[in-house]
Backbone of each chain as ProteinMPNN parsed JSONL, in Angstrom:
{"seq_chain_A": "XXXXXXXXXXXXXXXXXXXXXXXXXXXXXXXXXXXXXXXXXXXXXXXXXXXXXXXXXXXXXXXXXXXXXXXXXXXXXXXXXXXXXXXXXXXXXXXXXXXXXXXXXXXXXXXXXXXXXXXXXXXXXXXXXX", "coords_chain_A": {"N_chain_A": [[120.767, 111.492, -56.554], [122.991, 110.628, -55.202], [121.468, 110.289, -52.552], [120.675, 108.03, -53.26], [122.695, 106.165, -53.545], [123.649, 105.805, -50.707], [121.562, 104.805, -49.971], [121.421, 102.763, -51.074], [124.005, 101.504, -50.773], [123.366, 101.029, -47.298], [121.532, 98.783, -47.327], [122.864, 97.191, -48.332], [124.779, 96.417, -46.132], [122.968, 95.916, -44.453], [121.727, 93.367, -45.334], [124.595, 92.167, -44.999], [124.824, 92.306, -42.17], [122.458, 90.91, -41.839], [123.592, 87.7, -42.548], [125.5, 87.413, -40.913], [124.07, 87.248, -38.33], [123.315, 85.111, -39.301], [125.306, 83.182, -39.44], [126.436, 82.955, -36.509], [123.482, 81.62, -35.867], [124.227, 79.349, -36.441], [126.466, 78.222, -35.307], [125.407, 78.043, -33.128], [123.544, 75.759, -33.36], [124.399, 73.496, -35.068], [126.069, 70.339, -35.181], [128.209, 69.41, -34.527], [132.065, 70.289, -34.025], [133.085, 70.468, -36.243], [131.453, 71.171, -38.015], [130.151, 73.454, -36.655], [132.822, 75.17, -37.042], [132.546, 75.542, -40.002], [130.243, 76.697, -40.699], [130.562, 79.024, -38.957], [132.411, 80.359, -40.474], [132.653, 80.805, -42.828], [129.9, 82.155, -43.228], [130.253, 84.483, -42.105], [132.498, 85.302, -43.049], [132.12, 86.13, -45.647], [129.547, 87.965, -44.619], [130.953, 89.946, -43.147], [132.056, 91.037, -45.287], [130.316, 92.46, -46.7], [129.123, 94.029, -44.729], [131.221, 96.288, -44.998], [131.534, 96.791, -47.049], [128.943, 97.908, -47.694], [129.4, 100.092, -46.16], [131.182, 101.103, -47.01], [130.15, 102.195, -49.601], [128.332, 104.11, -48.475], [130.386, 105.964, -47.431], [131.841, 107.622, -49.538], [134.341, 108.678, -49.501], [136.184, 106.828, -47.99], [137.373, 104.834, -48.786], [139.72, 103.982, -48.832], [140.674, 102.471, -46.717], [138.422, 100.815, -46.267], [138.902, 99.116, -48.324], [141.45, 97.48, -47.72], [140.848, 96.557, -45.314], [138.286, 94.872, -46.436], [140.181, 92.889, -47.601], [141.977, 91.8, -46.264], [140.698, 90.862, -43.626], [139.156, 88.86, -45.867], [141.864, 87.215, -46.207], [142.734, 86.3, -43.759], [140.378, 85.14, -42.252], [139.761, 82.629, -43.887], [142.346, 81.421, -43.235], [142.623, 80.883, -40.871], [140.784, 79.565, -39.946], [140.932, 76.788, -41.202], [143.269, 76.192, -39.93], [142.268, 75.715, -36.976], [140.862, 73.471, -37.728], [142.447, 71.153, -37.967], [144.092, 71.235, -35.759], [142.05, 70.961, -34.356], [141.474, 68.261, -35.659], [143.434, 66.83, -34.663], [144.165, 66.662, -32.226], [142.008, 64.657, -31.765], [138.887, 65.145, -31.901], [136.128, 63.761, -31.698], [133.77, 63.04, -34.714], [131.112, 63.792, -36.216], [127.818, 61.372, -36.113], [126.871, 60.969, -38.222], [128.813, 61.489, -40.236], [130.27, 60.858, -43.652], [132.517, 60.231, -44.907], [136.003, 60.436, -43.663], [138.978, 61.843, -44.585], [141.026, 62.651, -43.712], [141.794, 60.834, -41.762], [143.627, 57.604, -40.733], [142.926, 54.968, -40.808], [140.685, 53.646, -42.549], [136.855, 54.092, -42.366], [134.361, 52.525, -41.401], [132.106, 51.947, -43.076], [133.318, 52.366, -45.25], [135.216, 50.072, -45.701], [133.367, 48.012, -45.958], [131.971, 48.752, -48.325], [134.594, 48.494, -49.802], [135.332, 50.295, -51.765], [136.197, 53.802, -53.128], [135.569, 57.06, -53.031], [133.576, 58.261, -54.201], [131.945, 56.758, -54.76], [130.522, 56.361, -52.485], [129.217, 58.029, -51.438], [127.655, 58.32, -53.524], [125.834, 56.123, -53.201], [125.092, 56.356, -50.324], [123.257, 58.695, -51.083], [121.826, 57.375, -52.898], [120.893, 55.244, -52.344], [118.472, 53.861, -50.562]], "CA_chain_A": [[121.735, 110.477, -56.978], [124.258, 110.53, -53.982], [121.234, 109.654, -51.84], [120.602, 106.599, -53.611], [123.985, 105.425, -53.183], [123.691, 105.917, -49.709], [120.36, 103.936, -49.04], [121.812, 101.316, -51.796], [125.045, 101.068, -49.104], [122.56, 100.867, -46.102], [120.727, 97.899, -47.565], [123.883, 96.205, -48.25], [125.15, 96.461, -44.811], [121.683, 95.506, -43.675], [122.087, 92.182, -45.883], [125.836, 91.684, -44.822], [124.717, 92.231, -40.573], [121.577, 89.341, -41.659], [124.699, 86.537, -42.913], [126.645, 87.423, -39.598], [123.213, 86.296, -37.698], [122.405, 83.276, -39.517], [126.69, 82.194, -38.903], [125.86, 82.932, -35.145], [122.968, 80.736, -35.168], [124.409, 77.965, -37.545], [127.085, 77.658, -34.425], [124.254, 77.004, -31.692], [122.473, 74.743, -33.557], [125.397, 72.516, -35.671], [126.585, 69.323, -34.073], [130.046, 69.082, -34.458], [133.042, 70.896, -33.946], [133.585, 71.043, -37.636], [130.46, 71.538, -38.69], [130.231, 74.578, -36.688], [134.243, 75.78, -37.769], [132.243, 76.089, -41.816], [129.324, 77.778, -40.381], [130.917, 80.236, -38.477], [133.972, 81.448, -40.566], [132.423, 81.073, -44.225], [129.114, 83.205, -43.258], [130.831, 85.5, -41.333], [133.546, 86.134, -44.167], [130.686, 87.289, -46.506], [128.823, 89.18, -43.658], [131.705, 91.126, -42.829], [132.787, 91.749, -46.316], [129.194, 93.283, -47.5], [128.824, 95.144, -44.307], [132.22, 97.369, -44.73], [131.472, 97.498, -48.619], [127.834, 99.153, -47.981], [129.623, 101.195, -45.715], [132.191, 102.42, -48.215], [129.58, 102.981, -50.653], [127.588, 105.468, -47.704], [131.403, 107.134, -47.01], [132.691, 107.199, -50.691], [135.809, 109.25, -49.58], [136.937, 106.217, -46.902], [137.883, 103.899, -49.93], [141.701, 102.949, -49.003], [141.126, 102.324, -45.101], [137.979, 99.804, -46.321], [139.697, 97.486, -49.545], [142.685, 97.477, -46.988], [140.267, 95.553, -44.081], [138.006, 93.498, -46.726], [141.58, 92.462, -48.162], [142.662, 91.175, -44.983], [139.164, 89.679, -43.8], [139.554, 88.051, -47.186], [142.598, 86.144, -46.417], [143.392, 85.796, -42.613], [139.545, 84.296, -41.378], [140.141, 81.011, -44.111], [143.548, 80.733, -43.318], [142.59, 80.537, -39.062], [139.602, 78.216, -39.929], [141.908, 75.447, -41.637], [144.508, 76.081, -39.033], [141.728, 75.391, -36.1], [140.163, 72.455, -37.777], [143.326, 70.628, -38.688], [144.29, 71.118, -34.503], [140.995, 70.052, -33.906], [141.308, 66.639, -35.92], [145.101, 66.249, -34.44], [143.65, 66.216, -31.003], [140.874, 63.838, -31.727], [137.647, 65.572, -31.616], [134.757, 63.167, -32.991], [133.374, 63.524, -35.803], [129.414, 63.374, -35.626], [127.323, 59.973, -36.022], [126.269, 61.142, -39.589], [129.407, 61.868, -41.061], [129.964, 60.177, -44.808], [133.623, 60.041, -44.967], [136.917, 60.729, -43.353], [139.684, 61.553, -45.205], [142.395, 62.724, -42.583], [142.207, 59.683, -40.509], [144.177, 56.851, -41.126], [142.04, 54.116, -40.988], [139.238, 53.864, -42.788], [135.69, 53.75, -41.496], [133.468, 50.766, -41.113], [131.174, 51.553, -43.981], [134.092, 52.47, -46.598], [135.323, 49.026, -45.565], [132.404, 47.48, -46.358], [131.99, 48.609, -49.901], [135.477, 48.11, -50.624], [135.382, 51.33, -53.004], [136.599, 54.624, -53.192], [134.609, 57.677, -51.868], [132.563, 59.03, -54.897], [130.729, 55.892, -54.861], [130.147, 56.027, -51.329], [128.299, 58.888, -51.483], [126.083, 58.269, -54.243], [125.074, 54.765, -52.675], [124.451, 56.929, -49.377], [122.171, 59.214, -51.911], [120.75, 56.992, -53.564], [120.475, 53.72, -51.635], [117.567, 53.498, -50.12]], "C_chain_A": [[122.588, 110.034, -55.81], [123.202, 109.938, -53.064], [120.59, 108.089, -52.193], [121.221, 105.808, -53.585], [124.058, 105.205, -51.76], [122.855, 104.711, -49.449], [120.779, 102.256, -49.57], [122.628, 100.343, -50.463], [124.519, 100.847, -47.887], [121.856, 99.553, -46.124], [121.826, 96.741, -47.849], [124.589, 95.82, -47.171], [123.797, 95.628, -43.807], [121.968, 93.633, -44.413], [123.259, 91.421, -45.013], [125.519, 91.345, -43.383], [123.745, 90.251, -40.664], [123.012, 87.861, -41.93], [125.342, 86.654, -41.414], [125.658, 86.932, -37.973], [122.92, 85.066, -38.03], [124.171, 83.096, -39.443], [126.405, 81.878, -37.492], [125.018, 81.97, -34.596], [123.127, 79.387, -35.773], [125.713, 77.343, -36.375], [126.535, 77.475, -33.549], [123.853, 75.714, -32.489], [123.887, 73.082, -34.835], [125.697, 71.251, -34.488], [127.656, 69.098, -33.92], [131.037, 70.192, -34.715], [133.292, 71.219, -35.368], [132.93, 71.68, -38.314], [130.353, 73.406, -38.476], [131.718, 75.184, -37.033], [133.292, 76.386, -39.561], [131.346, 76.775, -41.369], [129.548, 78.956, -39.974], [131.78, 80.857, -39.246], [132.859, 81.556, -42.163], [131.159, 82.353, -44.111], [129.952, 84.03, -42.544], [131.847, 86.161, -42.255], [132.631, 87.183, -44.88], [129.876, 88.034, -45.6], [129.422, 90.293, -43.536], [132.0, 91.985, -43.707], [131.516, 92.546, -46.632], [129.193, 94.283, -46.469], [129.935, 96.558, -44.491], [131.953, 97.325, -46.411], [130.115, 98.34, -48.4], [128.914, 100.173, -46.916], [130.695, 102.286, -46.422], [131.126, 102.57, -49.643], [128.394, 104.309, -49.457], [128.946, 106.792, -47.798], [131.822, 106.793, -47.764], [133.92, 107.645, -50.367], [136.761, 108.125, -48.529], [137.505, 104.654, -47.622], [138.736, 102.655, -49.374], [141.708, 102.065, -47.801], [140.219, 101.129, -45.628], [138.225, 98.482, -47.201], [140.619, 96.989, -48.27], [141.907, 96.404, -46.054], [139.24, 94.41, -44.744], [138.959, 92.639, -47.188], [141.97, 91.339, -47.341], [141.768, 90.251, -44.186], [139.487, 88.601, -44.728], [140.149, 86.904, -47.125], [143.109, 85.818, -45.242], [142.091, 84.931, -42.068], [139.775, 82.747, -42.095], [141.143, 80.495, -43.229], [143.089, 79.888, -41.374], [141.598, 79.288, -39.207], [140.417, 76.8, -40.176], [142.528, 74.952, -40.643], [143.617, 75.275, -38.107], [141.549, 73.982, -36.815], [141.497, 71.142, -38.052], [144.391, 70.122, -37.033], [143.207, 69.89, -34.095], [141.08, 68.301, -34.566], [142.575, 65.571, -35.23], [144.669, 65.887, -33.243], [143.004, 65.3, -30.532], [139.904, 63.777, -30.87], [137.001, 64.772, -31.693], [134.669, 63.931, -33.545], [131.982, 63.144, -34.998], [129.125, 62.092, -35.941], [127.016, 59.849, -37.523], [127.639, 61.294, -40.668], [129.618, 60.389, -42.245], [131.661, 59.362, -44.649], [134.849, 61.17, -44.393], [138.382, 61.212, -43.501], [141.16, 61.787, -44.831], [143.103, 61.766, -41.785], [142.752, 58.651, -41.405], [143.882, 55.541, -41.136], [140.851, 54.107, -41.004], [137.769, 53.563, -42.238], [135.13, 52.508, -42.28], [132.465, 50.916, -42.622], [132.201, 51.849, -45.586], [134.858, 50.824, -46.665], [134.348, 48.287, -46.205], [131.821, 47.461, -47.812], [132.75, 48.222, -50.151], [135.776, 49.282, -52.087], [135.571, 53.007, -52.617], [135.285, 55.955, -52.677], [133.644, 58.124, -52.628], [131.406, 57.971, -54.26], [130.032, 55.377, -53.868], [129.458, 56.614, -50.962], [127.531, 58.74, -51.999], [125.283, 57.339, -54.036], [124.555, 55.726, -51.639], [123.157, 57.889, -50.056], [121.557, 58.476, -51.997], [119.884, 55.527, -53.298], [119.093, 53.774, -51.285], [116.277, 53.72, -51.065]], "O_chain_A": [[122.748, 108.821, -55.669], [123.664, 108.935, -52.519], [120.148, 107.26, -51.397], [120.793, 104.654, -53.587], [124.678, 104.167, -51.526], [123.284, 103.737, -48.83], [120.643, 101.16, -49.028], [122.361, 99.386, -49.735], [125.368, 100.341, -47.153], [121.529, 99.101, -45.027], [121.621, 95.553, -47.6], [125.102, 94.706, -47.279], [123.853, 94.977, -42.765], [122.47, 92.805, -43.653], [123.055, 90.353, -44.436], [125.821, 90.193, -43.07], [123.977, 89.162, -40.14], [123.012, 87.057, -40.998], [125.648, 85.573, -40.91], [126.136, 86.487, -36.929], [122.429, 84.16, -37.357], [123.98, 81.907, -39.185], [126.149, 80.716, -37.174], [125.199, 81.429, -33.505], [122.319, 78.467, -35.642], [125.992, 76.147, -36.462], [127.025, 76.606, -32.827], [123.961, 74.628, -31.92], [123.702, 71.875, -34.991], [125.556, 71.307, -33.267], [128.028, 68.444, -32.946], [130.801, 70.993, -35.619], [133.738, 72.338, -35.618], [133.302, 72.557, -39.093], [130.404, 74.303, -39.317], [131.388, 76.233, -37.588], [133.493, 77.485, -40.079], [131.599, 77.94, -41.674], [128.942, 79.931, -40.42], [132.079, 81.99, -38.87], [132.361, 82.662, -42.374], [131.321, 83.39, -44.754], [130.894, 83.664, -43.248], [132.033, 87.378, -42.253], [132.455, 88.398, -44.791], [129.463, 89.043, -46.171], [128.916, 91.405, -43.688], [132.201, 93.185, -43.525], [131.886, 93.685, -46.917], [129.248, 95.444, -46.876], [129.564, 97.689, -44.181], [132.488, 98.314, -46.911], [130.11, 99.465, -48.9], [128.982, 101.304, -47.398], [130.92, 103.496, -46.416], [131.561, 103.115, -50.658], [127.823, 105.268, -49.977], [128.793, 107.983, -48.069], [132.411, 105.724, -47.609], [134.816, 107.025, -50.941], [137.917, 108.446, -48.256], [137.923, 103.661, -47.027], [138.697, 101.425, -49.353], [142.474, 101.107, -47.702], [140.894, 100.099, -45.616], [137.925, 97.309, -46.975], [140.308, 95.865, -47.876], [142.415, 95.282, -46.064], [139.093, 93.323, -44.186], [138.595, 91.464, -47.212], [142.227, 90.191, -47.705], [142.014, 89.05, -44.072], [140.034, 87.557, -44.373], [139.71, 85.841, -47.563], [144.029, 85.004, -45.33], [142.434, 83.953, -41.404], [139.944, 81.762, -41.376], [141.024, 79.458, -42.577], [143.259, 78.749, -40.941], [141.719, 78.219, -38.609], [140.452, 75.888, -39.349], [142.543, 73.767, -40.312], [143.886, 74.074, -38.151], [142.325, 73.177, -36.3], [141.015, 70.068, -38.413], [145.141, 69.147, -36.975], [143.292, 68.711, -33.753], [140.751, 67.32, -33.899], [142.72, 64.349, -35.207], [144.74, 64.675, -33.036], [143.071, 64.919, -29.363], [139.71, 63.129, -29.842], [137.653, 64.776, -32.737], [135.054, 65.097, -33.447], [131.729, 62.597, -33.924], [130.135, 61.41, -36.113], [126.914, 58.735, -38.038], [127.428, 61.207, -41.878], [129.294, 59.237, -41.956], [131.861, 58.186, -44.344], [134.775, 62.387, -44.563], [139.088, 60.997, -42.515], [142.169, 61.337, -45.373], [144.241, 61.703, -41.321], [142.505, 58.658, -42.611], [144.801, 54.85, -41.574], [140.032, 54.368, -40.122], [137.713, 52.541, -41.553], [135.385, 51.863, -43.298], [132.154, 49.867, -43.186], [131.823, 51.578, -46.726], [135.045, 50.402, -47.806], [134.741, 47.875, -47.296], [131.33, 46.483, -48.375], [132.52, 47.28, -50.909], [136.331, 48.997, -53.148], [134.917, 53.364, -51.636], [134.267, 55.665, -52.048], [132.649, 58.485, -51.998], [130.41, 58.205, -53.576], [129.239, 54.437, -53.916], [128.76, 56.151, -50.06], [126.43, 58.878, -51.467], [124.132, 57.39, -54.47], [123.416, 56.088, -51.931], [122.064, 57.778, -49.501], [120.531, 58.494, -51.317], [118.866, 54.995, -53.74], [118.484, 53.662, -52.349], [115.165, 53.352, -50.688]]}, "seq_chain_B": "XXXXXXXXXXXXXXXXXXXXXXXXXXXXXXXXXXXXXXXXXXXXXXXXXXXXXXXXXXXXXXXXXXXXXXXXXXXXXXXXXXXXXX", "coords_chain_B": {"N_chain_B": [[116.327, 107.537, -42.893], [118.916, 106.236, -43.699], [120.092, 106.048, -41.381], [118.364, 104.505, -39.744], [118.143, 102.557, -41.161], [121.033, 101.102, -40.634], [120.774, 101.328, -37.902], [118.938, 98.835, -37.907], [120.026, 97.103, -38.613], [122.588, 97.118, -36.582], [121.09, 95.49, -34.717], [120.922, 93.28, -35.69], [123.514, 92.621, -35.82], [123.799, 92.695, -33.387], [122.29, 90.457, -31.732], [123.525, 88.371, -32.799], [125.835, 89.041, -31.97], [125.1, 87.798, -28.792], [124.084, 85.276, -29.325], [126.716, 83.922, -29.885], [127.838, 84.658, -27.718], [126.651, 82.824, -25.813], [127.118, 80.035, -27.323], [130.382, 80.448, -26.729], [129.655, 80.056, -23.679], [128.67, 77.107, -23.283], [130.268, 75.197, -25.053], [131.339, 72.472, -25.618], [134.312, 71.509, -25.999], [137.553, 72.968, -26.232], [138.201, 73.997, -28.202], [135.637, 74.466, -29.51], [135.262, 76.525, -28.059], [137.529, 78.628, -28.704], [136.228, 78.809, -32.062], [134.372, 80.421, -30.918], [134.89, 82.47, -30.029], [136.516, 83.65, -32.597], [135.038, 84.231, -34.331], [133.155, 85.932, -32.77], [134.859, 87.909, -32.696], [135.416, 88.912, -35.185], [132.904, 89.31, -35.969], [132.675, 92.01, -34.555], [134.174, 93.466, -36.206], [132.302, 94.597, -38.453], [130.671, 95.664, -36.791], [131.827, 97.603, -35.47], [132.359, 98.824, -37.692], [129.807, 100.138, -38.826], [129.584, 101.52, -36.455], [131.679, 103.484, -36.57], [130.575, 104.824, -38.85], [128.543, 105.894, -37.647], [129.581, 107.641, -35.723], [130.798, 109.069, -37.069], [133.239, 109.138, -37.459], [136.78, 108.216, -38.741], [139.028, 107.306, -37.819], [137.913, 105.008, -36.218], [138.206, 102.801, -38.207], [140.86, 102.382, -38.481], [141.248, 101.279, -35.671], [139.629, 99.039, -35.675], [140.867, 97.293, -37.89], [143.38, 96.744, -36.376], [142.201, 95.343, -34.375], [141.565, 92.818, -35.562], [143.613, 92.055, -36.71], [145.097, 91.133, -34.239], [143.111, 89.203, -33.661], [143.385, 87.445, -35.285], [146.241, 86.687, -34.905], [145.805, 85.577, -32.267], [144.098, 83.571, -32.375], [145.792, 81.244, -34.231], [147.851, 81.672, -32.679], [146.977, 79.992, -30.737], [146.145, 77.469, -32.377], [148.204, 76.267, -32.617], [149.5, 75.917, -30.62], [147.346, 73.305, -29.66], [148.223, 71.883, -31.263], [151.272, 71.386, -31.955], [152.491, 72.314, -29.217], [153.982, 74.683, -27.394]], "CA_chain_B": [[116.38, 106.315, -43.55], [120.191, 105.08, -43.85], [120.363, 105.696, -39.797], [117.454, 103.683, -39.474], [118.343, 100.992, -41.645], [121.736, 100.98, -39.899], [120.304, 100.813, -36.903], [118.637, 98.154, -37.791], [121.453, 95.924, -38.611], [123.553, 97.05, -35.495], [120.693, 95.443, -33.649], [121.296, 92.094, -36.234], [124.434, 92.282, -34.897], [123.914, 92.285, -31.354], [121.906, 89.117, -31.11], [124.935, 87.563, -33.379], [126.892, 88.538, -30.463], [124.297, 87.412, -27.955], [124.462, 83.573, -29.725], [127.998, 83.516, -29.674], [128.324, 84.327, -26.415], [125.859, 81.641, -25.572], [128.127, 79.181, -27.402], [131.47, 80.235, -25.537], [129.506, 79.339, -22.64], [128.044, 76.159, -22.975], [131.206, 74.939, -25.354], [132.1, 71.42, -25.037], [135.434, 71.602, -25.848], [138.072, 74.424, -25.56], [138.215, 74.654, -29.688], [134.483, 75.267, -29.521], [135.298, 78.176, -27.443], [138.248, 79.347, -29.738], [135.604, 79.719, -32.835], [133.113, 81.578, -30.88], [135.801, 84.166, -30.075], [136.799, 84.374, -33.688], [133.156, 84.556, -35.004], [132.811, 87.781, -32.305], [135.874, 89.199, -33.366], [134.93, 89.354, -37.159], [131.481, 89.992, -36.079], [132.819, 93.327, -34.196], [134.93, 94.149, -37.121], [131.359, 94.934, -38.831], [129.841, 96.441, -35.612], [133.017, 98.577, -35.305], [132.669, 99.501, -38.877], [128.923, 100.27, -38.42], [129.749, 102.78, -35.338], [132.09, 104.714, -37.286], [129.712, 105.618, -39.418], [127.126, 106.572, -36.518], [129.816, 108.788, -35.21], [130.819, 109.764, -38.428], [134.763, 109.025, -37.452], [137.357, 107.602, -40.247], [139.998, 106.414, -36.86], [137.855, 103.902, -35.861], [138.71, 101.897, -39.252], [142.115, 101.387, -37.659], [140.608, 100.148, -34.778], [139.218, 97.586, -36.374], [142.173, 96.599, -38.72], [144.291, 96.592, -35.637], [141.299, 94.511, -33.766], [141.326, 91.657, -36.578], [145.005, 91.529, -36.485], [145.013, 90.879, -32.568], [142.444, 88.163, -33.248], [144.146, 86.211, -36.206], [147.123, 85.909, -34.115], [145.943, 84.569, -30.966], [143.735, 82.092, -33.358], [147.307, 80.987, -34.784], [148.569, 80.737, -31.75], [146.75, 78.696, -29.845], [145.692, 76.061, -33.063], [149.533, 75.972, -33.027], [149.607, 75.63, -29.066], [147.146, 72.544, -29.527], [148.728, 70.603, -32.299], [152.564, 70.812, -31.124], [152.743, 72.684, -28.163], [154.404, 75.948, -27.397]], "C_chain_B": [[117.846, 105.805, -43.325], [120.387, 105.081, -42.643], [119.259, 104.63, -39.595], [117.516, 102.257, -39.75], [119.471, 100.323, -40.985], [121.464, 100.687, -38.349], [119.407, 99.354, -36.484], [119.459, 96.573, -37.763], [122.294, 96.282, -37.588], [122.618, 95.973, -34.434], [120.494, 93.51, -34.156], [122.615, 91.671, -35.701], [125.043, 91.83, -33.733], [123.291, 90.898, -31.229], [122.74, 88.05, -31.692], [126.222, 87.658, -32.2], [126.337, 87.587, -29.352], [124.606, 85.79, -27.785], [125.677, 83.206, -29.566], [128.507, 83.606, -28.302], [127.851, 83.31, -25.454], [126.808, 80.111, -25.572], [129.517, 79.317, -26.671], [131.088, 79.844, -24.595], [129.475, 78.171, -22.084], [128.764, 75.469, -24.045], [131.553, 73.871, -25.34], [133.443, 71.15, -24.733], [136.375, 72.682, -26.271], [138.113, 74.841, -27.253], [136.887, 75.178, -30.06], [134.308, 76.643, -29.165], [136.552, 79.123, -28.165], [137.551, 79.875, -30.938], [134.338, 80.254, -32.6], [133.488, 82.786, -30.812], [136.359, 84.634, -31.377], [135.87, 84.656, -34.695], [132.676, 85.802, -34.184], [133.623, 88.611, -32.772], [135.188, 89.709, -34.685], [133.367, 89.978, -37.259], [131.712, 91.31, -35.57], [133.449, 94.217, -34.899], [133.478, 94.861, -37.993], [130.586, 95.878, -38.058], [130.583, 97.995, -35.414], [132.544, 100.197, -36.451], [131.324, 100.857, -38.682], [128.803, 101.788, -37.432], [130.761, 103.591, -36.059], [131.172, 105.688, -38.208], [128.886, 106.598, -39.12], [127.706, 107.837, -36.062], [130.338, 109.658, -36.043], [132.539, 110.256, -38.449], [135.801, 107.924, -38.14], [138.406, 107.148, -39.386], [139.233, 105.321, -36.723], [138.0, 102.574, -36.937], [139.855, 100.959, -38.787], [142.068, 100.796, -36.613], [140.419, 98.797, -35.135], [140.176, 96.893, -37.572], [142.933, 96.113, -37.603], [143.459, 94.944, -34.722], [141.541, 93.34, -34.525], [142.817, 91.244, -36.435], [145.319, 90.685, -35.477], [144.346, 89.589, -32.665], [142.956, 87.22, -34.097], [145.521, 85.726, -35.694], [147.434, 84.907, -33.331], [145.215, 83.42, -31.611], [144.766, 81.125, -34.141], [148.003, 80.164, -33.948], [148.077, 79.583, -30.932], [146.107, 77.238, -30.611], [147.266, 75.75, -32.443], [149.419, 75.286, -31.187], [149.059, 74.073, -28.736], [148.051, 71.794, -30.455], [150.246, 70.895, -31.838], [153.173, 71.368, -30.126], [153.412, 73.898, -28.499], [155.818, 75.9, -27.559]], "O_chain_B": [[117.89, 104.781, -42.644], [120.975, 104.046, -42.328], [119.776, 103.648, -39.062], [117.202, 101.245, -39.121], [119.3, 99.147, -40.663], [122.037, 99.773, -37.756], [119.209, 98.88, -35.365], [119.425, 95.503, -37.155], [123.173, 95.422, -37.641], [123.19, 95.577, -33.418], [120.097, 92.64, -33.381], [122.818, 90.56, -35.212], [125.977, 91.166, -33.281], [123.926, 90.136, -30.501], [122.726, 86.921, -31.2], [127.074, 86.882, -31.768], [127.038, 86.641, -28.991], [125.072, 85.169, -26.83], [125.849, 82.091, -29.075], [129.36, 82.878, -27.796], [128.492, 82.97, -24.459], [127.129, 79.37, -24.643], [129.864, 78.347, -25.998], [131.898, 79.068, -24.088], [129.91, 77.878, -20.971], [127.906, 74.687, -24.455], [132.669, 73.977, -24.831], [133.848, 70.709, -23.658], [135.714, 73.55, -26.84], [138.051, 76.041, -27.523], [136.807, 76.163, -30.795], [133.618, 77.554, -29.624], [136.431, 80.347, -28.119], [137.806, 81.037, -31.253], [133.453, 80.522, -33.412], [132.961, 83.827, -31.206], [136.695, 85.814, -31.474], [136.049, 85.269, -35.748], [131.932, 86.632, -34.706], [133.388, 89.746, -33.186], [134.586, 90.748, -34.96], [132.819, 90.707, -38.085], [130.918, 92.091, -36.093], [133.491, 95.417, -34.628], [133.764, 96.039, -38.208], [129.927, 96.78, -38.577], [130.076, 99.107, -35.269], [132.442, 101.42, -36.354], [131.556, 102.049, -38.485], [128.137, 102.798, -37.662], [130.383, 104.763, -36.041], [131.108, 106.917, -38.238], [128.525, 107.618, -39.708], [127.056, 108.873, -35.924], [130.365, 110.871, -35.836], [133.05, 111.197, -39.057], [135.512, 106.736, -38.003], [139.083, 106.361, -40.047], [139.839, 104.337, -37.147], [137.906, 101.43, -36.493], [139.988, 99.74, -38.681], [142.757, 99.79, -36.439], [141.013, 97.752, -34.869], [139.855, 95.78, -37.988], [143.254, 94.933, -37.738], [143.998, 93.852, -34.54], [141.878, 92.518, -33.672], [143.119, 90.115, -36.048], [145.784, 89.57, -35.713], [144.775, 88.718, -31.909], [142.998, 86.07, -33.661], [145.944, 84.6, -35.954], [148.284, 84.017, -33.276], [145.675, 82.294, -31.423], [144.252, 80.145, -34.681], [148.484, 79.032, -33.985], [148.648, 78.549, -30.584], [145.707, 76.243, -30.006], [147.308, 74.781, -31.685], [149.252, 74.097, -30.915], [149.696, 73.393, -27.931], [148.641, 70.875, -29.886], [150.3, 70.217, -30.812], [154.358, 71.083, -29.95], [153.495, 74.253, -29.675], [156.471, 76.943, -27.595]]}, "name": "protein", "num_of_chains": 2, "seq": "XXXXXXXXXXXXXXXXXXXXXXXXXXXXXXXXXXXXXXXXXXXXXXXXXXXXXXXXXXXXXXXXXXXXXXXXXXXXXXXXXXXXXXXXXXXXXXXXXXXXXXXXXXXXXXXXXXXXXXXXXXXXXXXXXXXXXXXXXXXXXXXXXXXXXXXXXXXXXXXXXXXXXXXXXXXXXXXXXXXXXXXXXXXXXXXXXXXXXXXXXXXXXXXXXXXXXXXX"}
């Protein structure tokens, strides 16, 4: 029984390490500053959090020390991501060539102009247009 | 088996460092290189975790609490540093 918990926790850690490679390579290969900011912090939240939960299910007695660091994981990598990307748009990064809509900037882009309409419907024309 | 499998994910880990250190390099601009350093941090908070286990020591936890702290700061400070200065 105990070593089934163990190998369970080993396989979850093994899971959590794979998410913390595919964030890694979702920031080589992204094109934009923002793009990679969601790639890197959102996989990497969930990577980190599975690998220190299989590891508190291998070391059941190390409980308090691991809630205590996914806790904090939890709520300081969003908060830094926002913070960065919110620098990054103040500075004026580009955006990529593909992006849909803008909604920070203060004058609207050339193709929301052009409909004349609000942003749902700017998307589902970009869906479904062609 | 659970060293093995562990071992196998420390070595998922490493080429997650590998890429990121790739990207700090070749970076366009200096915020590119701010979330490659907070994508290693969080990735060493796992690696950290990982090696406690290996050595089968319950300090290096606080390591790595203390480590994450250290890195959500200076990520703080320096968005803050770009958007209205120091």
């Amino acid at each position: 029984m105990n070593q089934t918990i163990e190998i369970i926790g080993a396989i979850v850690t093994l899971i959590g390490s794979l998410f913390l490679f595919l964030g890694a390579l979702g920031l080589i290969r992204m094109p934009d500053v923002y793009n990679r900011i969601q790639a890197g912090t959102k996989a990497t939240t969930l990577g980190t959090m599975l690998s220190l939960l299989g590891i508190g299910l291998i070391h059941l007695d190390w409980y308090g020390k691991i809630i205590v660091l996914i806790i904090f994981v939890l709520v300081s990598n969003p908060i830094s991501s926002h913070v960065l990307a919110g620098a990054a748009h103040y500075i004026g990064i580009p955006l990529t060539r593909r992006t849909v809509i803008d909604k920070l900037s203060d004058k609207p882009m050339i193709r929301v102009q052009k409909e004349n309409s609000n942003s749902e419907t700017v998307l589902t024309d970009e869906k479904t247009g062609k | 088996m659970v060293n093995l499998i562990l071992y196998i994910a420390l070595g998922f880990v490493g080429l997650a460092l590998i890429l990121t250190i790739i990207r700090f390099i070749i970076g366009r601009t200096n915020i590119d290189r701010v979330i490659a350093l907070d994508v290693m941090t969080v990735s060493s908070i796992a690696l950290i975790g990982m090696i406690a286990h290996l050595t089968n020591r319950v300090i290096y936890m606080d390591i790595a609490l203390v480590y994450g702290l250290l890195s959500f700061i200076a990520v703080l400070i320096i968005a803050r540093y770009y958007e209205k200065g120091l």
